[in-house]
C-alpha positions as CSV (number, residue, x, y, z in Angstrom):
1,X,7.8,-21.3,-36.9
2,X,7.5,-17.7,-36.3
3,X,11.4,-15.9,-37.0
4,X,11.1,-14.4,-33.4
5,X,10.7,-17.6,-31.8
6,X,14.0,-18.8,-33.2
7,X,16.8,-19.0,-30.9
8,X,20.2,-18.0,-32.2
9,X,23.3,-18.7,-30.1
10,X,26.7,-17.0,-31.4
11,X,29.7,-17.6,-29.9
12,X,33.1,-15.7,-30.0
13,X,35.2,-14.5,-28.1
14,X,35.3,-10.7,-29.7
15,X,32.7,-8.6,-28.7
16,X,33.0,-6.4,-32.0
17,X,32.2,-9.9,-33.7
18,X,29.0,-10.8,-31.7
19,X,28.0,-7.5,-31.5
20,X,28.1,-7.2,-35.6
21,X,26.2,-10.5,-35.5
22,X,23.5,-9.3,-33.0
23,X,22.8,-6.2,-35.3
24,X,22.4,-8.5,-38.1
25,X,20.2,-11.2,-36.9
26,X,19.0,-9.9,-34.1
27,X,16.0,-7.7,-35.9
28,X,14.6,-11.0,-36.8
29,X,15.1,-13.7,-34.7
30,X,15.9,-14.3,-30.8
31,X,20.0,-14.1,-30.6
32,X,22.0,-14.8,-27.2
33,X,25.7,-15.0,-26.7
34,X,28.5,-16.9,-25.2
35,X,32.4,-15.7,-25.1
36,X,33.3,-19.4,-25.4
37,X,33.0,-22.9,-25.9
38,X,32.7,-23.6,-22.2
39,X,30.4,-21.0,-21.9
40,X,28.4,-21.9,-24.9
41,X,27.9,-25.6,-23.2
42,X,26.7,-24.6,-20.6
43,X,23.5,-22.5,-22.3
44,X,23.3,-25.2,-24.1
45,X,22.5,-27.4,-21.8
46,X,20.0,-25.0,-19.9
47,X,18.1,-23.5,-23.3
48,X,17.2,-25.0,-26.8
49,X,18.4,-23.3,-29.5
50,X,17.7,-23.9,-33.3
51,X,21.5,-22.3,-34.6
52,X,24.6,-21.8,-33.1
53,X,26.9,-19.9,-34.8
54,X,30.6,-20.4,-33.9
55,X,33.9,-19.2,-34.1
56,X,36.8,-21.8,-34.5
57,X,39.7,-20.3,-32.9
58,X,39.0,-19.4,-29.2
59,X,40.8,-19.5,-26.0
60,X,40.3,-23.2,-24.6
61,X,38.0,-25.6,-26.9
62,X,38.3,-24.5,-30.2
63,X,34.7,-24.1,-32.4
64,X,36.0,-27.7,-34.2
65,X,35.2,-29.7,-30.5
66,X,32.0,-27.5,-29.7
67,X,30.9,-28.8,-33.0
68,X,31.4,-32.4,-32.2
69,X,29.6,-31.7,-29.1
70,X,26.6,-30.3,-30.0
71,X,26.2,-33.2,-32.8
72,X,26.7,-36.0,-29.9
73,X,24.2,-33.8,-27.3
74,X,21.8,-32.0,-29.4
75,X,21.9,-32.9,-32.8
76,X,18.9,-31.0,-33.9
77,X,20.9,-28.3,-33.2
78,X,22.2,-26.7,-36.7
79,X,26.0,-25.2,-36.2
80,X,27.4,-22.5,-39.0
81,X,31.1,-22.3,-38.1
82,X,33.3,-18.7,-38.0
83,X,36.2,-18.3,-39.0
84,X,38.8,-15.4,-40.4
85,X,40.8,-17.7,-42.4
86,X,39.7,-18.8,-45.8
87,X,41.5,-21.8,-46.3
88,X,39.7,-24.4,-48.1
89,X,40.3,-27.1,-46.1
90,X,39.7,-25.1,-42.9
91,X,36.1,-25.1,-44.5
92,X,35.9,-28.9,-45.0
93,X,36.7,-29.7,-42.2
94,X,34.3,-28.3,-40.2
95,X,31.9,-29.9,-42.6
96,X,33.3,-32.9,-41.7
97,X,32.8,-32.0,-37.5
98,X,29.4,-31.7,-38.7
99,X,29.0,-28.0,-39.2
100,X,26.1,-27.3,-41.6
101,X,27.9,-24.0,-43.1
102,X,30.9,-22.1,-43.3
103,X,31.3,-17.8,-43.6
104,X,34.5,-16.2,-42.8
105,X,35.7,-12.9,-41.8
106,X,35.3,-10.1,-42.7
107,X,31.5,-10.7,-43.0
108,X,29.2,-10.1,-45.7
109,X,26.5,-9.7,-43.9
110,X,24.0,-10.3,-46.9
111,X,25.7,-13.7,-47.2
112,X,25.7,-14.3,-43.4
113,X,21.8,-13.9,-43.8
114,X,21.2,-16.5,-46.0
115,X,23.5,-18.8,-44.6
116,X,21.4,-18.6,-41.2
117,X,17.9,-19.2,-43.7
118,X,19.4,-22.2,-45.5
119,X,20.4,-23.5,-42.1
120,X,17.2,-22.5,-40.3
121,X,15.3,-24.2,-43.5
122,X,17.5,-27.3,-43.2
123,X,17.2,-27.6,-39.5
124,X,13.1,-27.6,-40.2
125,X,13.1,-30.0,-42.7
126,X,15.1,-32.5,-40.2
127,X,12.5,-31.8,-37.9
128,X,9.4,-32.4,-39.8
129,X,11.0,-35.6,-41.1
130,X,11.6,-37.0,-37.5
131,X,8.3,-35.6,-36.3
132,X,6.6,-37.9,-39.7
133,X,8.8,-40.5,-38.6
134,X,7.8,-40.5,-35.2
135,X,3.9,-39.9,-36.5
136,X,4.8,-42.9,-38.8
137,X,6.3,-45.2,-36.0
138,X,3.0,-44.5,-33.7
139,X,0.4,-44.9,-36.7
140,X,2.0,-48.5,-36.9
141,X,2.4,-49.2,-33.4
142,X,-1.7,-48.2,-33.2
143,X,-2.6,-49.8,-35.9
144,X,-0.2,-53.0,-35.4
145,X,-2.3,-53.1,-31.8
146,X,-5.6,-52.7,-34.2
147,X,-4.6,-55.4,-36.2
148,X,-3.6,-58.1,-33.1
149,X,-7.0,-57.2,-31.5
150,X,-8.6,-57.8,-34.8
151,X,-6.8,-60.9,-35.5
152,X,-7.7,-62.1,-31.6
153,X,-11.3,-61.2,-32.6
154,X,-11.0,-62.9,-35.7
155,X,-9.8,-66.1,-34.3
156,X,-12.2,-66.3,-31.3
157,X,-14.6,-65.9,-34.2
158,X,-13.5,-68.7,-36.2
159,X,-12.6,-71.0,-33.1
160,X,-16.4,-70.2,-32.2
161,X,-17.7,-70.7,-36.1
162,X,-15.5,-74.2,-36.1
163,X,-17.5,-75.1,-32.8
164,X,-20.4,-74.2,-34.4
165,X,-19.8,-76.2,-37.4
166,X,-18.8,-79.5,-35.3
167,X,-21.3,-78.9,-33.5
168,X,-24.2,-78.4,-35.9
169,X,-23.2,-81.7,-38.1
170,X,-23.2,-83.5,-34.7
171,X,-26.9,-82.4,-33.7
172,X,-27.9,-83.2,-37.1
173,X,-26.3,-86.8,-36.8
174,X,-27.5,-87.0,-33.2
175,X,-31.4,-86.2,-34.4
176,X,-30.8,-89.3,-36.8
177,X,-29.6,-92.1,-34.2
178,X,-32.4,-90.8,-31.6
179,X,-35.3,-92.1,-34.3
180,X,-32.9,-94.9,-35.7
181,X,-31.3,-96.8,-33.0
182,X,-29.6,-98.8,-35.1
183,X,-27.5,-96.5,-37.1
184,X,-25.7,-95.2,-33.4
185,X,-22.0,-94.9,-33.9
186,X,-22.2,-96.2,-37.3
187,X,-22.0,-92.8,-38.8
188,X,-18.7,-92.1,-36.7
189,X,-17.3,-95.6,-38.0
190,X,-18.2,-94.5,-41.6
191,X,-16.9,-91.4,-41.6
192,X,-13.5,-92.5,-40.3
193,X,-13.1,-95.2,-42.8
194,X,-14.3,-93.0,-46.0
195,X,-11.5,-90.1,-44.4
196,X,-8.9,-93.1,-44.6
197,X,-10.0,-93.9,-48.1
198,X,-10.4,-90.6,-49.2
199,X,-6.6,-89.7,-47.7
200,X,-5.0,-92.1,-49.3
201,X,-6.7,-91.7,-52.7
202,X,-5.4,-88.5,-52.4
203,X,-8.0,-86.1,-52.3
204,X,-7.3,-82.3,-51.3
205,X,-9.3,-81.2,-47.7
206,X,-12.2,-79.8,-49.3
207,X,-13.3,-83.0,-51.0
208,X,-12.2,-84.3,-47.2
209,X,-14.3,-82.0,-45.2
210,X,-17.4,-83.1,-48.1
211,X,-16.4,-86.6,-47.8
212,X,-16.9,-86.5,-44.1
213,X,-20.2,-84.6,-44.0
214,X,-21.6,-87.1,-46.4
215,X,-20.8,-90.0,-45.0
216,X,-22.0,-88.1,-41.7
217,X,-25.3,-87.3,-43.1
218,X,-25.8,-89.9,-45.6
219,X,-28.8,-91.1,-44.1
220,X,-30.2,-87.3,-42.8
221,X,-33.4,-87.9,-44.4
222,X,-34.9,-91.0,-42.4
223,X,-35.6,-88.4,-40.3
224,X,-38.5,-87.8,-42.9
225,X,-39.5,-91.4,-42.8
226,X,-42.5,-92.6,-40.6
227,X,-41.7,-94.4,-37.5
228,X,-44.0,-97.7,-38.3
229,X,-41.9,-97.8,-41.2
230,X,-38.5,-96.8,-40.0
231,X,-38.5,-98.8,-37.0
232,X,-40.0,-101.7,-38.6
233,X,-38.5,-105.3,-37.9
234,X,-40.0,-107.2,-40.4
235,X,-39.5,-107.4,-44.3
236,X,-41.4,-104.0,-45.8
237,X,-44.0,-104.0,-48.2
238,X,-44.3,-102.5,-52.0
239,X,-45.6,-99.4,-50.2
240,X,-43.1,-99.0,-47.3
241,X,-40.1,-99.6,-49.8
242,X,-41.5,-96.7,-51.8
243,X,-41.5,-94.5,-48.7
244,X,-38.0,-95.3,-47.3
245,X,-36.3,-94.6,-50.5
246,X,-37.7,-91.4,-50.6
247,X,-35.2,-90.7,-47.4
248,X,-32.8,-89.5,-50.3
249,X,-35.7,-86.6,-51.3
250,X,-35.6,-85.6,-47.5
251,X,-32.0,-85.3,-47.2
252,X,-31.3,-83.4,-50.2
253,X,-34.4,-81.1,-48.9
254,X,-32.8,-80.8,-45.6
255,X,-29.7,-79.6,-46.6
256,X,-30.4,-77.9,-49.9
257,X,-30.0,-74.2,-49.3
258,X,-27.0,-74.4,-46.2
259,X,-24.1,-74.0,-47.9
260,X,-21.1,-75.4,-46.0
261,X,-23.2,-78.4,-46.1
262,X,-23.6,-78.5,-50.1
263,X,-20.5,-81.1,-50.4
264,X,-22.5,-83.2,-48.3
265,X,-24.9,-83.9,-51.0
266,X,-23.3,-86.3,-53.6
267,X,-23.3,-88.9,-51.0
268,X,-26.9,-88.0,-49.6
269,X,-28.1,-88.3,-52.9
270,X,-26.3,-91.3,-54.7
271,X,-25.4,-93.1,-51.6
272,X,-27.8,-96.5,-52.6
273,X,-26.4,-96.4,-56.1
274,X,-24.7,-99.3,-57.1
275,X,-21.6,-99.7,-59.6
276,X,-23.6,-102.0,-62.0
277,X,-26.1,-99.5,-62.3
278,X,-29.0,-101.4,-60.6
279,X,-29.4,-98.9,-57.4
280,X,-31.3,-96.0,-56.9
281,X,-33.1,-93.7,-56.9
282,X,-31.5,-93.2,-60.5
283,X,-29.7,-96.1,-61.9
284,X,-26.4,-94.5,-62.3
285,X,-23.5,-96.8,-63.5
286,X,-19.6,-96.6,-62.9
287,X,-18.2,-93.5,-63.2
288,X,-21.9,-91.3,-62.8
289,X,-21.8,-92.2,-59.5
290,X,-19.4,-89.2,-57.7
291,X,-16.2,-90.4,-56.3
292,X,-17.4,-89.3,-53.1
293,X,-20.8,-91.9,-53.1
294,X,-18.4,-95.0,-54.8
295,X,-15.7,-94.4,-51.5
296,X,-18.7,-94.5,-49.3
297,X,-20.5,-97.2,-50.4
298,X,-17.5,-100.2,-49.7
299,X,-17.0,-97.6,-46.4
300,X,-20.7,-98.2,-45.2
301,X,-20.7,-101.8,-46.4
302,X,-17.3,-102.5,-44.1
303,X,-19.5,-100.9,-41.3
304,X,-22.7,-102.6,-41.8
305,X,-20.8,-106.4,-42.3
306,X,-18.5,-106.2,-39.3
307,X,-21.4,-104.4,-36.8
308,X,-24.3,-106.3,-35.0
309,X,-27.3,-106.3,-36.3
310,X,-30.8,-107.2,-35.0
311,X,-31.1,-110.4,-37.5
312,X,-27.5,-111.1,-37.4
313,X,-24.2,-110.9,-35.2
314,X,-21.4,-109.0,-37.0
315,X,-19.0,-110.7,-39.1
316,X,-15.1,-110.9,-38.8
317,X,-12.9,-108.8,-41.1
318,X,-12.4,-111.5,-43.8
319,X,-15.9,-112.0,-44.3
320,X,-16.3,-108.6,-44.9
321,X,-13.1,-108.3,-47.4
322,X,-14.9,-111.3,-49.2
323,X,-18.3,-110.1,-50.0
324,X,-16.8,-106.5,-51.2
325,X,-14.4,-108.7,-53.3
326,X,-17.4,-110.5,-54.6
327,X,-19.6,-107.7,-55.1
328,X,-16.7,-105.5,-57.1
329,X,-18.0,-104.4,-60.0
330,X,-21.4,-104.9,-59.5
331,X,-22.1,-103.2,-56.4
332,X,-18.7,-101.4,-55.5
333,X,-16.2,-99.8,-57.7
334,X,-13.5,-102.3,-58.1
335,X,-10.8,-100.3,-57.5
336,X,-11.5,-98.5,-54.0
337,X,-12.3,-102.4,-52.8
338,X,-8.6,-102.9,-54.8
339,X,-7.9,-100.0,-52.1
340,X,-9.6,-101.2,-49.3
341,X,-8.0,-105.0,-49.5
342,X,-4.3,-102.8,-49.7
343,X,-5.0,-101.3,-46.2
344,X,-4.1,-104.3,-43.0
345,X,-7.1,-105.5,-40.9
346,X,-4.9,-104.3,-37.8
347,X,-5.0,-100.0,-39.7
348,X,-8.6,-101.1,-39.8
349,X,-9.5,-102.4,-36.5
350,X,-7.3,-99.5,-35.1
351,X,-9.6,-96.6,-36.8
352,X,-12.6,-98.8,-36.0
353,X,-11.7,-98.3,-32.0
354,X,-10.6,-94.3,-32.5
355,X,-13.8,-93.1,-34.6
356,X,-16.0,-92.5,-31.6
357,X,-13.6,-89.8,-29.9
358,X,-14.2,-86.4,-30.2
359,X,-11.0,-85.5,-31.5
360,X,-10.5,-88.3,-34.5
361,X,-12.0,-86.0,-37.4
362,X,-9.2,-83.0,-36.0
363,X,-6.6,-85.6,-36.4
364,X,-7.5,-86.5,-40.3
365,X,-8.5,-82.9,-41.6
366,X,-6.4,-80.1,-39.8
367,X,-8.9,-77.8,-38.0
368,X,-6.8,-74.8,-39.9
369,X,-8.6,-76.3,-42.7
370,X,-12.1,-76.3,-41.9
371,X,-11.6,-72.3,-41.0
372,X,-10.6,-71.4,-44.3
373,X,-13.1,-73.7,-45.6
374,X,-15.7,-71.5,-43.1
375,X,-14.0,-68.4,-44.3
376,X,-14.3,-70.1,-48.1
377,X,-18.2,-70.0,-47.7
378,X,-18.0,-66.4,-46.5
379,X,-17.1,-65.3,-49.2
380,X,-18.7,-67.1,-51.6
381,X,-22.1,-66.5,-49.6
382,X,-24.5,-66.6,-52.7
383,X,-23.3,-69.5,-53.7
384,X,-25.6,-72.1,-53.0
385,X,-24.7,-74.9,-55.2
386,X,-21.7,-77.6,-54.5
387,X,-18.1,-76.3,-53.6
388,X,-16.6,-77.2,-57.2
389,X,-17.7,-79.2,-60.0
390,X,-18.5,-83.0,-59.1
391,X,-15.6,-85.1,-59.8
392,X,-16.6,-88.1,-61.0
393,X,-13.4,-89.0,-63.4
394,X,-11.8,-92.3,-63.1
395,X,-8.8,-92.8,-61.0
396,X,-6.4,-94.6,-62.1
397,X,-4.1,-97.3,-60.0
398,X,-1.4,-94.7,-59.3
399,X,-3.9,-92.1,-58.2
400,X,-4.6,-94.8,-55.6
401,X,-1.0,-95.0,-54.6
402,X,-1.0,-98.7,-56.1
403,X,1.3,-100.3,-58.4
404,X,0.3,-101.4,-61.8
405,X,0.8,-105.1,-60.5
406,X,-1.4,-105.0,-57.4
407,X,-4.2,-108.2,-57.2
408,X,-7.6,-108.3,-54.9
409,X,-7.5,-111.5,-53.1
C-alpha cells in the first residue's frame, strides 16, 4: 500500500504533542487528530484507519480503555500507546490492553518512526494472512461444491453403469430362454443357489459377482447351436451331440474380449465337467475343475432334478439330495454336496421362490460392490483376461464352515 494512503489517527489531548506528531508523520502518510478518547471513537467509527497512536493519560477514558476498544471494534486497527512516564510496567501493560507498541515522552522522533513502520508492517502482515485465509476458506468452499457435484456425477454415473451392467447380463440371459424354452427361470434358480453356496463357502464378492455371471451365462453359447438341433425332442445323434457340445466354444467366443464378463468364463467353459474326470470338453478331474464350475454343477443339478421337464415331472427335494449323494465323487465334488446336504430343504425351497425377483442378486452381493467391481475394470481396462488367477485349491471342511465330524446322509 502506497505510504500516502495510510491513515494515521493520534490522539492527545496537547496540541504541542499532536502537532510534533503531525510534522513527523505527516510528510509520509495521511495523519488526522482527536483531543480524546471520546473523540477518537467517534472517527473511528466514521473512517478506517491503519494506526492510532494514543496517549494514556487524558481527561475522561484514559488511552488504556480506547485500547480495549479498538481491539473489541476494529481489531485490524494497530494501536502504539503514549505516554510521558517510563515505567516498565506502565509499558506492559498496555501490551497487555493490546497495544502493538510503546514510545514515551519526550520523543525521539527517529524511534517514533520506526515504531509507526514496524506497526504499519505488522498491521499488513495480519491483513494478508486473513485475506489468504479468507482466499483459503473460498478455494475450499468452491472446490468442496466441485467435489459434491463431481461425486453426484460420479454416482449417477455408476448408478447408470450398475443399470447397465444388470441390465446387459439380463439381455444376454433373456436372448438364451427366447431360443431354449426350457432353460426359462432356470438360470435365476441357479444363480441363487450357486450365490448361497458360494456365501457360505466363504468366497469374497468378486468370486460372487463371477459366480453369479457364470451360473447366469453358463449356457450363453446354445445361442450358437442350430434350432433342429437345440430344440430337438428326441435322443440326438453322433453328429448333433458333436454340435451341442460345441455350445461351450460359442460361449467362451461370446464373451471373450468383454471384460467385466471374464469371471464368467470358468463356469462357461468347464460347466459339463464332471468330478471323475469323464466330462467334457476336456476331461478335467477334481481339483482342475475351478471352484466356481464344481459349486455350479450340484447347483444346476438341484435345478434340473427338482424342475419339470418335457420327459419327466420334477422330483421332490429328497430325490434330489439322493442322486447328488450318489453321484459324489464321480460327478460332483463331494464336499459342496457335503455342503449342500448341511443347508434345510425349508433355506432351499425359500431361495427357490425368491430367485425370480428383481431384487434377489442386490440382496446377496451389496450393489456397493458391483460399483467398485465396475470401477475395478476401469481401471484395469487392458486387461482382458480373468479378474485374478483361477482358484482351483481344495477347501477344506472348515473352509466350508463344517465340523470335522459332519456325515452326508
Amino acid at each position: 500500500m502506497e505510504k500516502a494512503n495510510i491513515s494515521i489517527l493520534i490522539v492527545d489531548d496537547e496540541e504541542s504533542i499532536r502537532g510534533l506528531l503531525i510534522s513527523c508523520l505527516g510528510r509520509e502518510y495521511t495523519c488526522l487528530t482527536a483531543t480524546s478518547a471520546e473523540e477518537a471513537t467517534e472517527m473511528l467509527s466514521k473512517t478506517t484507519f491503519n494506526l492510532v497512536m494514543t496517549d494514556i493519560r487524558m481527561k475522561a477514558a484514559s488511552g488504556f480503555e480506547l485500547c480495549q476498544l479498538i481491539q473489541k471494534c476494529w481489531p485490524e486497527t494497530v494501536v502504539i500507546m503514549i505516554s510521558g512516564m517510563t515505567d516498565i510496567q506502565c509499558a506492559i501493560e498496555a501490551m497487555h490492553q493490546g497495544a502493538f507498541d510503546y514510545v514515551t515522552k519526550p520523543f525521539d522522533l527517529q524511534q517514533v518512526m520506526l515504531s509507526v513502520e514496524r506497526a504499519l508492517k505488522y498491521q499488513a502482515l495480519v491483513l494478508a494472512k486473513q485475506a489468504y485465509e479468507q482466499s483459503l476458506e473460498e478455494t475450499v468452499r468452491v472446490r468442496t461444491n466441485e467435489l459434491r457435484v463431481m461425486n453426484d456425477n460420479l454416482n449417477g454415473m455408476l448408478e447408470a453403469l450398475y443399470s447397465n451392467y444388470r441390465a446387459t447380463l439380463r439381455a444376454l440371459a433373456s436372448a438364451l430362454e427366447a431360443r431354449d424354452f426350457e432353460v426359462r427361470g432356470h438360470s435365476d434358480r441357479v444363480v441363487a443357489f450357486c450365490l448361497k453356496l458360494g456365501k457360505d463357502i466363504g468366497l469374497d464378492n468378486i468370486d460372487l459377482i463371477s459366480l453369479e455371471q457364470g451360473a447366469l451365462l453358463h449356457d450363453i453359447g446354445k445361442i450358437g447351436v442350430r434350432d433342429g438341433v437345440l430344440m430337438k425332442r428326441g435322443p440326438l445323434t453322433d453328429e448333433e451331440w458333436i454340435e451341442m457340445r460345441e455350445h461351450i466354444g460359442h460361449g467362451l467366443r461370446i464373451i471373450n474380449g468383454i471384460d467385466f464378463l471374464s469371471g464368467a468364463r470358468p463356469i462357461v467353459a468347464q460347466h459339463h465337467e464332471k468330478f471323475g474326470g469323464t466330462g467334457y470338453p476336456k476331461r478335467l478331474q477334481g481339483e482342475e475343475i475351478h471352484l466356481h464350475a464344481r459349486i455350479f454343477a450340484v447347483a444346476d443339478a438341484f435345478d434340473a432334478i427338482t424342475s419339470d421337464r418335457p420327459y419327466r415331472a420334477a422330483q421332490p427335494y429328497r430325490a434330489a439330495r439322493e442322486e447328488l449323494i450318489a453321484n459324489a465323487g464321480s460327478h460332483f465334488d463331494p464336499q459342496v454336496v457335503k455342503l449342500f446336504c448341511s443347508v434345510p430343504e425349508s433355506e432351499w425351497a425359500a431361495i427357490r421362490a425368491n430367485a425370480g425377483s428383481h431384487d434377489y442378486v442386490e440382496q446377496i452381493l451389496d450393489k456397493r460392490e458391483i460399483r467398485s467391481f465396475i470401477l475395478s475394470l476401469k481401471r484395469s481396462s487392458d486387461h482382458t483376461g480373468p479378474l485374478r488367477p483361477a482358484n482351483t485349491g481344495s477347501l477344506s471342511k472348515t473352509t466350508y464352515g463344517l465340523s470335522s465330524g459332519s456325515q452326508q446322509n
